[in-house]
C-alpha positions as CSV (number, residue, x, y, z in Angstrom):
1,X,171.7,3.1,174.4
2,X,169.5,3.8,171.1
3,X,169.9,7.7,172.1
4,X,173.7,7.2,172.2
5,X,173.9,5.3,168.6
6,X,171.3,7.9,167.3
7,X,173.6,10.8,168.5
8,X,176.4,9.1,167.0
9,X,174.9,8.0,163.7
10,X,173.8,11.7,163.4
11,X,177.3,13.3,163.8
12,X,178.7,11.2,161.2
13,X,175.8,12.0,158.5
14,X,176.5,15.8,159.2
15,X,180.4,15.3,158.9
16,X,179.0,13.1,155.8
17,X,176.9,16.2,154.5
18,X,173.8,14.6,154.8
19,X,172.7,15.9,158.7
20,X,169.0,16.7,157.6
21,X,168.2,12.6,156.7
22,X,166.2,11.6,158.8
23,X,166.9,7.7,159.6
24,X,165.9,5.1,161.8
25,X,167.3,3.0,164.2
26,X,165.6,-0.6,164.6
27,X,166.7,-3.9,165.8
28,X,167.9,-6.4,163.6
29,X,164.9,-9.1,162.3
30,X,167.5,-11.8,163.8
31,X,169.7,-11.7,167.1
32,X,172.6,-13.3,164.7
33,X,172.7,-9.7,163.2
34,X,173.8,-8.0,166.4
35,X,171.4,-5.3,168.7
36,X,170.9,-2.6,167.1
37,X,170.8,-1.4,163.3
38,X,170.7,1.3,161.2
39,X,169.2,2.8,157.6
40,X,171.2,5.8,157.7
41,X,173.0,4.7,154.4
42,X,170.1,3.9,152.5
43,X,168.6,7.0,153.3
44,X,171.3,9.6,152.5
45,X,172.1,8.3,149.2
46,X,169.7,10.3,147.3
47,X,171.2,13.3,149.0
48,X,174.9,12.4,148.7
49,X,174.9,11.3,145.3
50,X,176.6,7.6,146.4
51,X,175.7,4.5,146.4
52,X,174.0,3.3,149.8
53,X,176.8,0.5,150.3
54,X,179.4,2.8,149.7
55,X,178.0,4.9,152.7
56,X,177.3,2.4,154.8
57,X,181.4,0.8,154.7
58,X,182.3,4.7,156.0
59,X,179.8,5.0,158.3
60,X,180.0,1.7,159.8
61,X,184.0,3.0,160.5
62,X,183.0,5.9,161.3
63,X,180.8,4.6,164.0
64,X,183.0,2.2,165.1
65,X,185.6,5.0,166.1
66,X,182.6,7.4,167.9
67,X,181.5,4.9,169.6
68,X,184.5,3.3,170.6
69,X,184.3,0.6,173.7
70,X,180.9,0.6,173.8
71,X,180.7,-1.7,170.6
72,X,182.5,-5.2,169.4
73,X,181.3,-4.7,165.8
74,X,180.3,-2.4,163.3
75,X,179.4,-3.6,160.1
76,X,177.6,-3.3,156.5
77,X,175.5,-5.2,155.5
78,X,172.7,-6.1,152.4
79,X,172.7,-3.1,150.6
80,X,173.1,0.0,153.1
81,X,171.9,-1.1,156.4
82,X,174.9,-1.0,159.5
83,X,174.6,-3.5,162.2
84,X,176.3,-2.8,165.1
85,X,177.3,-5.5,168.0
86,X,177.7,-4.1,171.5
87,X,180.4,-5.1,173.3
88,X,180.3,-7.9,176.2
89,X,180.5,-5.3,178.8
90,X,178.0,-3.2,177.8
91,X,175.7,-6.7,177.5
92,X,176.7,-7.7,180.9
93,X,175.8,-4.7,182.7
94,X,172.5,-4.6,180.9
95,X,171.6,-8.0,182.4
96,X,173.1,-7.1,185.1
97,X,170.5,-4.2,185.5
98,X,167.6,-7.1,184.7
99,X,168.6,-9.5,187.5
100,X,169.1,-6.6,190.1
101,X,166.6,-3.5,189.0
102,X,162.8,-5.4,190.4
103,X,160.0,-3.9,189.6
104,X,161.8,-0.8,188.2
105,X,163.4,-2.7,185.5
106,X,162.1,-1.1,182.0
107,X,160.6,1.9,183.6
108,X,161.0,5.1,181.9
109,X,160.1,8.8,182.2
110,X,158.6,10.1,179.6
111,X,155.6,10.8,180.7
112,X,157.0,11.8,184.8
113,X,154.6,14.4,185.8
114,X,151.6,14.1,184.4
115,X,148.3,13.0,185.5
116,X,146.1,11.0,183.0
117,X,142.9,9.9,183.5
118,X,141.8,6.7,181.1
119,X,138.5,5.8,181.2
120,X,137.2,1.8,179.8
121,X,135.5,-0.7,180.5
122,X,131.8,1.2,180.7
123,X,129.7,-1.7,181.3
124,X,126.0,-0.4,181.8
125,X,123.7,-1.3,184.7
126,X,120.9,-3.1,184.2
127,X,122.6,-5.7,181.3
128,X,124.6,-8.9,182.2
129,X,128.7,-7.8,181.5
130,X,129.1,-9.2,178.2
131,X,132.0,-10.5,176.8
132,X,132.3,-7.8,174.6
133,X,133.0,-5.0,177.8
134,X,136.4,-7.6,178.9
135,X,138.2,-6.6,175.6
136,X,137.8,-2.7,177.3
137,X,138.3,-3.3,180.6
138,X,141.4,-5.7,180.0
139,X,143.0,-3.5,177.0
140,X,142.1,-0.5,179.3
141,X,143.9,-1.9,182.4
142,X,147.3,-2.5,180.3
143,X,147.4,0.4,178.8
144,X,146.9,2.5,181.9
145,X,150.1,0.5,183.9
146,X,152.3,1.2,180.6
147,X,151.1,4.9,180.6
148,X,152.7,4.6,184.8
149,X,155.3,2.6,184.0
150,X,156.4,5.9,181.6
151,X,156.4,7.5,184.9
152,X,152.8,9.4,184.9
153,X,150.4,9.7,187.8
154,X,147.0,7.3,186.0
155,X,143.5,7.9,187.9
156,X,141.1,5.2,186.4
157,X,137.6,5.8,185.7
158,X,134.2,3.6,184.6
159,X,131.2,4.9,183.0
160,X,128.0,3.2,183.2
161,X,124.6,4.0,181.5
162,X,122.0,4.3,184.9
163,X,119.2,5.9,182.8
164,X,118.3,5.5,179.2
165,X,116.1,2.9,177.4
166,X,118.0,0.0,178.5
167,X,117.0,0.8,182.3
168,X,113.5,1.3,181.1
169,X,113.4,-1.8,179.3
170,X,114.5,-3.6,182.3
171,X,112.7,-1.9,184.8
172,X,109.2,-2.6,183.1
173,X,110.0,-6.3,182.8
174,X,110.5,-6.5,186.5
175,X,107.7,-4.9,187.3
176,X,105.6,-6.1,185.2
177,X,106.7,-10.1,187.0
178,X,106.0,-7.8,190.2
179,X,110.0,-8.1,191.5
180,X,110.4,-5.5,193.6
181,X,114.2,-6.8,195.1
182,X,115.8,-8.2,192.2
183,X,118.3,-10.4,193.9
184,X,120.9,-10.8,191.1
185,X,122.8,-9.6,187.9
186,X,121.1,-12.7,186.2
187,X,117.8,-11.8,186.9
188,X,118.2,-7.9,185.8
189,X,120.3,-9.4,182.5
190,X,117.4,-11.4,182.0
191,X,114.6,-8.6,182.6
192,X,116.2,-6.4,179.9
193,X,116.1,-9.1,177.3
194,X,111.9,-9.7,177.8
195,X,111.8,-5.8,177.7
196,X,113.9,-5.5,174.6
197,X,112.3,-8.4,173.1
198,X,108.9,-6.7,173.8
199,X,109.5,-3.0,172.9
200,X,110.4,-4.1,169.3
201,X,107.5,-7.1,169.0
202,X,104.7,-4.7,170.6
203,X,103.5,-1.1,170.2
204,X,101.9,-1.0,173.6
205,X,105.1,-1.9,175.1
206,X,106.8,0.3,173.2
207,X,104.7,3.0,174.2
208,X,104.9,2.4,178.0
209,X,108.4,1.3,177.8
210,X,108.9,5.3,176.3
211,X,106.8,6.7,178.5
212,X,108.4,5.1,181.5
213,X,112.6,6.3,180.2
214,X,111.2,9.7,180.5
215,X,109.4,9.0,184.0
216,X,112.9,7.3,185.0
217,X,114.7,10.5,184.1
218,X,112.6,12.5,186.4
219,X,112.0,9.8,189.9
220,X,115.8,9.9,189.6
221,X,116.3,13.7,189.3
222,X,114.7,13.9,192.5
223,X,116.2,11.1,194.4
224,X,118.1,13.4,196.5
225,X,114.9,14.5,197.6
226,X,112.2,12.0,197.2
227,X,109.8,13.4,199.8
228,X,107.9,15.3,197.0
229,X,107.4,11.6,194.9
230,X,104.3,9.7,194.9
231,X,104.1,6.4,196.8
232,X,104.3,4.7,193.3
233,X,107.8,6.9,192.4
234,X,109.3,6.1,195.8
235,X,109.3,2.5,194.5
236,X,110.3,3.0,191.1
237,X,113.3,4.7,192.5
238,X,113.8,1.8,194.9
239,X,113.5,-0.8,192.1
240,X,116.2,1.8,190.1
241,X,118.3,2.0,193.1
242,X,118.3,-1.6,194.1
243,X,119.0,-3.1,190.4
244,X,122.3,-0.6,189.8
245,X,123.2,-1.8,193.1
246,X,123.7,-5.4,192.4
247,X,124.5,-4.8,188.8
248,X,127.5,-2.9,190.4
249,X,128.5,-5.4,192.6
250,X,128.9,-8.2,189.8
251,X,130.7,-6.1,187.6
252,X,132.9,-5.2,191.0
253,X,133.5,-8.8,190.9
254,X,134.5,-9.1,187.5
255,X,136.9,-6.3,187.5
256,X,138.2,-7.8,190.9
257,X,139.3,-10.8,189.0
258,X,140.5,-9.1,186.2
259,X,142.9,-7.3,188.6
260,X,141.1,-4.0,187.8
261,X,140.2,-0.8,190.2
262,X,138.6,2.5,189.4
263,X,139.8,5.4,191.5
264,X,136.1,7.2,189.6
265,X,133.0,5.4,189.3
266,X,130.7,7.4,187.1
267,X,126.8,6.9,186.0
268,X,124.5,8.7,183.8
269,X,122.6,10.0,186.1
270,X,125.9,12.1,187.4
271,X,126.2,13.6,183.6
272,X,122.7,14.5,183.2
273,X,122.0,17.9,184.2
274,X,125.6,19.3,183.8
275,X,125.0,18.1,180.2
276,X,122.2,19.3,180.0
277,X,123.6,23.0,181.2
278,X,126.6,23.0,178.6
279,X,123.6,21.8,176.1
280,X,121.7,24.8,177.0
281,X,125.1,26.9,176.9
282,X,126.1,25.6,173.3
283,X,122.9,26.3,172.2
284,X,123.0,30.3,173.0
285,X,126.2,30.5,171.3
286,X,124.7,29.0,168.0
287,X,127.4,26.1,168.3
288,X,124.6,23.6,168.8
289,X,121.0,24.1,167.1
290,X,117.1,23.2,166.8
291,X,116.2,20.9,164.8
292,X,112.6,19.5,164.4
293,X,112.3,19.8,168.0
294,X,115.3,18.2,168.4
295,X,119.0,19.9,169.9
296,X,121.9,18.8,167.4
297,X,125.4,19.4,166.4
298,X,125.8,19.8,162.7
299,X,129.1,18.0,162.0
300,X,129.0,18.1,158.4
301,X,131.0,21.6,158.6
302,X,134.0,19.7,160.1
303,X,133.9,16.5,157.7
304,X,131.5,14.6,160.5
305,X,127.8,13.8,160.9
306,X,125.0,15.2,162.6
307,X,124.2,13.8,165.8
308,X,120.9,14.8,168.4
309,X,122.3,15.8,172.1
310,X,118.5,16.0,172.7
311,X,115.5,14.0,171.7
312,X,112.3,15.8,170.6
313,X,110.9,14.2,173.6
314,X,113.2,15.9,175.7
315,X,115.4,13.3,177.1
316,X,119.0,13.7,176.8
317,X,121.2,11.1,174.6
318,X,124.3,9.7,175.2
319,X,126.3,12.7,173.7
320,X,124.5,15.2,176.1
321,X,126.0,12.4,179.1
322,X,129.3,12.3,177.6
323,X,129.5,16.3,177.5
324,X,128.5,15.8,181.2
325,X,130.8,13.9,182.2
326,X,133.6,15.8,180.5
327,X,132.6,18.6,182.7
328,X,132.1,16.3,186.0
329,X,135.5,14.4,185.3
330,X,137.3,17.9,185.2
331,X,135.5,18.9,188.5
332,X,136.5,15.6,190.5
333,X,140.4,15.8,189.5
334,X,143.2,18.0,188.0
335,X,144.0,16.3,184.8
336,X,146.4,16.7,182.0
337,X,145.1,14.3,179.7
338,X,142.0,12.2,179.1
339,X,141.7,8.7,177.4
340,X,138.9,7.3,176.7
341,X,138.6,3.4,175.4
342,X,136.0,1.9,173.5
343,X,134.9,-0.2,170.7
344,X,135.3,0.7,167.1
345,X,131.7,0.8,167.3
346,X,132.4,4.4,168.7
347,X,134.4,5.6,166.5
348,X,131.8,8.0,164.8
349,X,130.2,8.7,167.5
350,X,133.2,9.9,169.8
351,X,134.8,12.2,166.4
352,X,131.9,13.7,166.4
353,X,131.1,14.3,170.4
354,X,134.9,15.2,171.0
355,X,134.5,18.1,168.2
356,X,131.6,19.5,169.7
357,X,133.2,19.7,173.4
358,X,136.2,21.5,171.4
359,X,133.8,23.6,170.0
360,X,132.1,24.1,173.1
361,X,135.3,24.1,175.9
362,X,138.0,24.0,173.5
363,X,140.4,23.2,176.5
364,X,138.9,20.1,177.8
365,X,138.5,18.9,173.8
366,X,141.7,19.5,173.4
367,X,143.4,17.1,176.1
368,X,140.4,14.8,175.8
369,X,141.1,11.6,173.2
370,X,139.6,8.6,172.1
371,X,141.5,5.4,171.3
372,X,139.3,2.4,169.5
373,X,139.4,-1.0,170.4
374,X,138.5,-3.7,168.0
375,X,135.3,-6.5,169.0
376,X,135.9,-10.2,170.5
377,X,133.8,-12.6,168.8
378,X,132.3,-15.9,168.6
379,X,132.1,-18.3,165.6
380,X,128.0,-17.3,166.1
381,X,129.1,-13.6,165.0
382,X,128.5,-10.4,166.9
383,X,126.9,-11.1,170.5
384,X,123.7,-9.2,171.1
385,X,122.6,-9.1,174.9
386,X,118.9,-8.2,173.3
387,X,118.6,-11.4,171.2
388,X,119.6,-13.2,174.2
389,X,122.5,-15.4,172.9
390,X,125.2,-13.0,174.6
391,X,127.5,-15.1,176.4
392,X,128.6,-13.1,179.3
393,X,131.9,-12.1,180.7
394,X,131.4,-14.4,183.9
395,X,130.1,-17.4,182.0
396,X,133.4,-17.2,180.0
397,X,135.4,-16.7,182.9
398,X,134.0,-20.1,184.9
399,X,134.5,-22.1,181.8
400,X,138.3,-21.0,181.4
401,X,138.1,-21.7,185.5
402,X,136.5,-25.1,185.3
403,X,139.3,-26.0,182.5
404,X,142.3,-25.1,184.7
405,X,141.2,-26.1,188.1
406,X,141.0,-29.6,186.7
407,X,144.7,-29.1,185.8
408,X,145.4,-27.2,189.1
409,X,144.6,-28.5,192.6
410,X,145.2,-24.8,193.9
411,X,142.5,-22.6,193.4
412,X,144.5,-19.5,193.4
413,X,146.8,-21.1,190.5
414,X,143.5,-22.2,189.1
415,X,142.5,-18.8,188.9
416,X,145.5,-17.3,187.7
417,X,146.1,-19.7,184.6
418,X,142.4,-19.0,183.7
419,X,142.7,-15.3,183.9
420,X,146.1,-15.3,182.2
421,X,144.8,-17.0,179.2
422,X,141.7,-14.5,179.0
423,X,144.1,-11.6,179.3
424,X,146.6,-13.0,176.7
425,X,144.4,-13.9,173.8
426,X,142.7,-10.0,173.6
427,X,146.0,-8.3,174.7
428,X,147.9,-9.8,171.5
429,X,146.1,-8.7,169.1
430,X,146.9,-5.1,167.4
431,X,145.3,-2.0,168.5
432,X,141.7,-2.0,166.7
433,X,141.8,-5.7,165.9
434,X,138.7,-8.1,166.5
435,X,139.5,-10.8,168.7
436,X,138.3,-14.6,168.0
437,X,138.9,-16.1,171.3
438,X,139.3,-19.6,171.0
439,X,139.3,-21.2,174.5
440,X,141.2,-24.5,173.6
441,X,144.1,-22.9,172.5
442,X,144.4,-19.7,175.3
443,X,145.2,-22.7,177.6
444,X,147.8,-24.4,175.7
445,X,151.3,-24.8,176.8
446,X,152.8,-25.0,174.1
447,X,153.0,-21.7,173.2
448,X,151.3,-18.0,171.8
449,X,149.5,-18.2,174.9
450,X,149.0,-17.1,178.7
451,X,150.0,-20.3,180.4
452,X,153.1,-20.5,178.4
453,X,154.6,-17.5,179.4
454,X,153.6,-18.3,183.1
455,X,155.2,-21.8,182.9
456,X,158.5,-20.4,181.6
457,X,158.4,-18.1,184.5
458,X,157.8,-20.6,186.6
459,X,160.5,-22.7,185.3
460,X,163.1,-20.0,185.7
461,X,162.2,-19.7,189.3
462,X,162.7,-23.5,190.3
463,X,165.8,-23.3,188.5
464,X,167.4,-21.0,190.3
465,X,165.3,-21.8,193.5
466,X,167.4,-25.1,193.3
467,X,170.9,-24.3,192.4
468,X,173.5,-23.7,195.9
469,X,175.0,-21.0,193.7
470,X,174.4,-17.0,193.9
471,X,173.7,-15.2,190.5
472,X,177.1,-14.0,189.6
473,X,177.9,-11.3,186.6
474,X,181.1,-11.1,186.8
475,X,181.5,-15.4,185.6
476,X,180.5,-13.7,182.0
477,X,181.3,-15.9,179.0
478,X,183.4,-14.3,176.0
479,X,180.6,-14.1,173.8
480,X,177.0,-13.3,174.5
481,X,173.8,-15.6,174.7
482,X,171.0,-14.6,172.1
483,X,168.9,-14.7,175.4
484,X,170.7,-11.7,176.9
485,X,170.4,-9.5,173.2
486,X,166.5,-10.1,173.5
487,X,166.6,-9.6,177.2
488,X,168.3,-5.8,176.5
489,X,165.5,-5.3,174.5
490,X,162.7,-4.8,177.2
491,X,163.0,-1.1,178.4
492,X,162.9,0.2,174.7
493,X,159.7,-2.4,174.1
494,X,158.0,-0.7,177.1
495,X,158.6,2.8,176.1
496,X,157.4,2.0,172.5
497,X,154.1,0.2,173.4
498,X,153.4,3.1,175.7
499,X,154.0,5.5,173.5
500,X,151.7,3.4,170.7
501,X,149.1,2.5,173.2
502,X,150.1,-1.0,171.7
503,X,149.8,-3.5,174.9
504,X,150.4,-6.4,171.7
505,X,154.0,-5.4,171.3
506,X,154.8,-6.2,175.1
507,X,153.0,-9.4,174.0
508,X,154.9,-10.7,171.1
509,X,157.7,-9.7,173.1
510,X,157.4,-11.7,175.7
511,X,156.6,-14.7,173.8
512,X,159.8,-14.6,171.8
513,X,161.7,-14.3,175.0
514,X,160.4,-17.2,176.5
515,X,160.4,-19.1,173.5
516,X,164.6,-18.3,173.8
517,X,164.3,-19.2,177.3
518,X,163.3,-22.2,176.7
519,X,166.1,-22.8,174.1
520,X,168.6,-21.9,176.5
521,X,166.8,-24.2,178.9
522,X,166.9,-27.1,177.0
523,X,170.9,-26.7,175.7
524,X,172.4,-25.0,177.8
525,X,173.6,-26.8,181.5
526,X,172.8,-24.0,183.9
527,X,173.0,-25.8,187.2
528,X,176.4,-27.7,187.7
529,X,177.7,-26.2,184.2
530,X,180.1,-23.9,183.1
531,X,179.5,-20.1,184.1
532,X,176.8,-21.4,186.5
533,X,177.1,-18.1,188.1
534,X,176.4,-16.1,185.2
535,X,174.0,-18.6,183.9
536,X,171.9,-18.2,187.0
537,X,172.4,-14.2,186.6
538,X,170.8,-15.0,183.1
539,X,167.9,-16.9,184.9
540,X,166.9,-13.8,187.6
541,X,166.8,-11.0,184.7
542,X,164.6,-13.7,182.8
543,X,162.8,-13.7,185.9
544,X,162.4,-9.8,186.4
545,X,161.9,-8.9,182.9
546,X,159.1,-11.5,182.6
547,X,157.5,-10.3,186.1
548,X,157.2,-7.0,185.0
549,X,156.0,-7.9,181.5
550,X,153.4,-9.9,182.9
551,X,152.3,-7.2,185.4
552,X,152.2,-4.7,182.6
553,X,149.8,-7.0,181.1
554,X,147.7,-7.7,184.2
555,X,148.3,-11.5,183.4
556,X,149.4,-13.0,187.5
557,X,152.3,-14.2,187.8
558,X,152.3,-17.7,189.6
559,X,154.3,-18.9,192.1
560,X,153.8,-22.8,190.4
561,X,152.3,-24.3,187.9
C-alpha cells in the first residue's frame, strides 16, 4: 500500500510542478490521524513558491480523486502534512490477510535470491561464555531470520579463537594442577583466569606462558599428522583437543537454548595458514609491509591505524585469522554477502581488517561488512573473564530459570518465559546501544518486557480457543478498531528493520500492539458481543502477527502461561 500512495503522491507533485521533491511517507505519531501520511506539502513549498498548507488542501484532493476507493479520507493537517484514512475495505482485507496468511504474514522479497552469510556470536574456547557473547549471538540470530524473512537464503556461521594467548594461558594452568581431562567448561573458565592472573603478576609465567602460544601454534599445525610429535606434544595436543571439545559443547548448549544453529563452525586454527598465505601474498605486492620485525598494514593512508597481521615472534594475530577466514568462508560456500557482528569494541579493528582484504581481494572486501553491536552491562561495569568477576551467560540464564520455574510448574514454559525475557531486554535496545539488563524487570508482566508480549499472545489464544464462533471478516463494523491500523502496520515494520538491521523496531512494535490488544481486551466484548465474528477475526491476526514477531525475535512463543 505505501508503494501505491507513493506513486500517487508523486503524480500529483509533477502535475503540481514540483516532481523532483523528494518526500516521505510515514505513519501518523497517533492511529486517531489515520494510516498513512505525507510531507509532500512541506517539502515542495520552497520550490513552488506557496505556502505548505496551501499545497497540502490541493494535494490532499488531488489524492483523494487518484486514489479513489482505496481511501475514506484525505486530509490537511498542521501546517503541510496530508493524512490519509484507508477505506474499511481495504482495512478488512488487510486483517483479513493477518488471520489467514501464517507464517507468511509480513514476509517480503527484497532480498529473494541471495545467499548471505552472518557470522556472531564468536565465543572463544578455552573462556567460560560470558554474558557479553549473548548480546551477539541473540542480536545475530534476529537479524539473520529478518534478513530470510526478506526472502534471502541465510547460512550462519561462529568463530572461535582455538589458538592464541588465551589457550596458552589456559593450557599452562591445567598443566601446571597436572589435569590432563578437563571435564568441564567451569574448570577450563577457571584455568584461564589463574593463567591470566599469573602472566601479568609474574615474569616467569609470562615467559613460559609466551613460549608455550608459540609451541601451541606448531603441536596443532601438525595434528593432522602427529606421528612426527614428541610424547610430551602428543599430550599437549590432547589437552588442546580435549578442552575445545567441551568448551564446544557448552557453548552448543547455550546456543541450543537460545534457539540458535550454525550451518559453519569455524576456529583459528582453520584460518591460520591460509592467512598466513594471503599475509605472505600482500606482502609481495607491497600492500602489507615489515616493520621492526613485524608484518603490518599501514592504515593511516586510508584515514585508519596501523595494525600488526604478524608478531615479531612470528605468530599470527587476530587480523592474519580474520583474513583466513575470509578466504576459508568463500571456499566452504557461494556467497553474496557477508555480515559479520560484533561488539563496538571492534569497530577499529574490523575498518581497518576489512580495508586491507579490499586491498588485498578487493571482491571479497567488497561484499564483506561489519555491523557493531553495543555491550550488556552490570551495575559493577564492564565484565572481565580475567579479573574473574565475569558473570557468565549460563549463570544468567539459571537465575532468569530459577525465577520463572517458581512461577511455572511446566519446565518447558519455565524455560520459555526465562529465555523470552533474556531475548527481549538486548533485542530492544537500538543498534550499537549498551544494554543494562536488569533481571527484575525482564520478568514483569506488566509491560516493556518478554513475558508481556507472551501473555498477550497467550491471552488471544484462550480467547478464541473458547468462543463456539469461527473468525468471520465479512461481520466488519462501519468503522475500524485502532487495533486493526496498528495490525496493518507489521509487513512494512519487517521490511524496515531488515533493511536497518534494527531487530528493536520489531520490538517496540510489538509492544504497542499488545499494549492495544489489551485495550481492546479490556473494552471491547469479543465473545458473546456484537461482531463476535469479526472480533474473533481481530483476535487470530493478533495471533499471527504476534507469532511471527516473536519468531523473528527468537523469543518462543508459549502455548500457556
Amino acid at each position: 500500500m505505501e508503494e501505491t500512495l507513493r506513486a500517487s503522491v508523486k503524480e500529483a507533485l509533477i502535475s503540481l510542478g514540483a516532481g523532483e521533491v523528494d518526500f516521505a511517507i510515514e505513519w501518523p505519531a497517533t492511529l486517531a490521524n489515520g494510516d498513512f501520511a505525507t510531507n509532500a506539502a512541506l517539502a515542495s513549498a520552497k520550490v513552488l513558491g506557496r505556502s505548505p498548507r496551501d499545497i497540502a488542501d490541493e494535494l490532499a484532493s488531488m489524492l483523494k480523486d487518484s486514489l479513489g476507493e482505496l481511501v475514506s479520507t484525505v486530509e490537511a493537517a498542521g501546517p503541510g502534512f496530508v493524512n490519509i484514512t484507508l477505506a474499511r475495505a481495504v482495512v478488512t482485507k488487510q486483517i483479513a490477510s493477518a488471520a489467514d496468511g501464517g507464517a507468511n504474514w509480513g514476509l517480503g522479497t527484497a532480498n529473494a535470491g541471495q545467499r548471505i552469510m552472518v557470522e556472531y556470536g564468536n565465543p572463544n574456547p578455552f573462556k567460560e561464555m560470558h554474558i557479553g557473547h549473548l548480546m551477539g549471538a541473540v542480536i545475530g540470530e534476529s537479524i539473520s531470520r529478518l534478513i530470510e524473512a526478506s526472502g534471502a537464503t541465510v547460512l550462519r556461521d561462529t568463530f572461535g579463537g582455538d589458538v592464541g594467548p588465551q589457550v596458552a594461558k589456559a593450557l599452562w594452568a591445567l598443566r601446571l594442577d597436572g589435569v590432563t581431562e578437563p571435564a568441564s567448561a567451569q574448570e577450563i573458565g577457571k584455568a584461564y583466569m589463574q593463567g591470566s592472573n599469573a602472566y601479568e603478576e609474574s615474569e616467569e609465567a609470562k615467559a613460559e606462558i609466551d613460549a608455550l602460544n608459540v609451541r601451541i601454534y606448531d603441536v596443532v599445525g601438525k595434528q593432522d599428522d602427529p606421528a612426527g610429535l614428541s610424547e610430551e606434544d602428543r599430550a599437549l595436543l590432547h589437552l588442546w583437543q580435549r578442552g575445545r571439545e567441551v568448551s564446544m559443547e557448552e557453548f552448543n548448549r547455550i546456543f541450543g537454548l537460545l534457539g540458535t544453529r550454525f550451518d559453519y563452525t569455524f576456529f583459528d586454527s582453520d584460518t591460520t595458514k591460509p592467512g598466513l598465505e594471503a599475509v605472505a601474498s600482500a606482502v609481495e605486492k607491497g600492500i602489507l609491509e615489515e616493520s621492526e620485525g613485524a608484518i603490518v598494514y599501514k592504515g593511516e593512508k586510508k584515514g585508519l591505524h596501523t595494525l600488526v597481521f604478524v608478531t615479531s615472534r612470528g605468530t599470527p594475530t587476530y587480523e592474519t585469522k580474520d583474513l583466513g577466514l575470509a578466504y576459508l568462508k568463500e571456499m566452504r560456500a557461494e556467497t553474496d554477502s557477508v555480515i559479520i557482528i560484533t561488539a563496538v569494541e571492534q569497530i577499529g579493528h574490523f575498518n581497518v581488517v576489512l580495508a586491507a582484504l579490499e586491498d588485498i581481494a578487493p571482491v571479497l572486501g567488497k561484499k564483506t561488512s561489519h555491523l557493531a553491536h553495543g555491550l550488556l552491562q552490570l551495575t559493577t561495569g564492564k565484565m572481565s573473564s580475567r579479573k574473574g568477576n565475569v558473570i557468565t551467560a549460563s549463570e544468567l540464564i539459571q537465575e532468569l530459570l530459577t525465577v520463572t520455574a517458581a512461577r511455572n510448574a511446566d519446565p518447558l514454559v519455565a524455560e520459555q518465559v526465562a529465555i523470552g525475557a533474556l531475548k527481549y531486554m538486548i533485542l530492544r535496545a537500538a543498534p550499537g546501544s549498551n544494554v543494562a539488563f536488569d533481571p527484575e524487570k525482564s520478568l514483569s508482566l506488566e509491560g516493556d518486557s518478554g513475558p508481556y508480549l507472551q501473555y498477550a499472545l497467550v491471552r488471544a489464544k484462550s480467547v478464541i480457543a473458547q468462543s463456539e464462533m469461527k473468525p468471520d471478516t465479512s461481520d466488519a463494523p462501519e468503522a475500524a478498531f485502532e487495533l486493526e491500523r496498528l495490525l496493518m502496520r507489521y509487513p512494512e515494520t519487517v521490511r524496515r528493520a531488515e533493511a536497518f538491521r534494527a531487530p528493536h523496531t520489531v520490538v517496540q512494535y510489538l509492544t504497542q500492539l499488545a499494549g492495544e490488544w489489551n485495550s481492546f481486551y479490556a473494552n471491547e466484548r469479543i465473545r458473546g458481543g456484537e461482531y463476535e465474528g469479526y472480533k474473533l477475526a481481530l483476535a487470530a491476526a493478533f495471533v499471527t502477527t504476534m507469532e511471527n514477531g516473536l519468531t523473528l525475535l527468537g523469543i518462543p512463543v508459549p502455548e500457556k502461561m
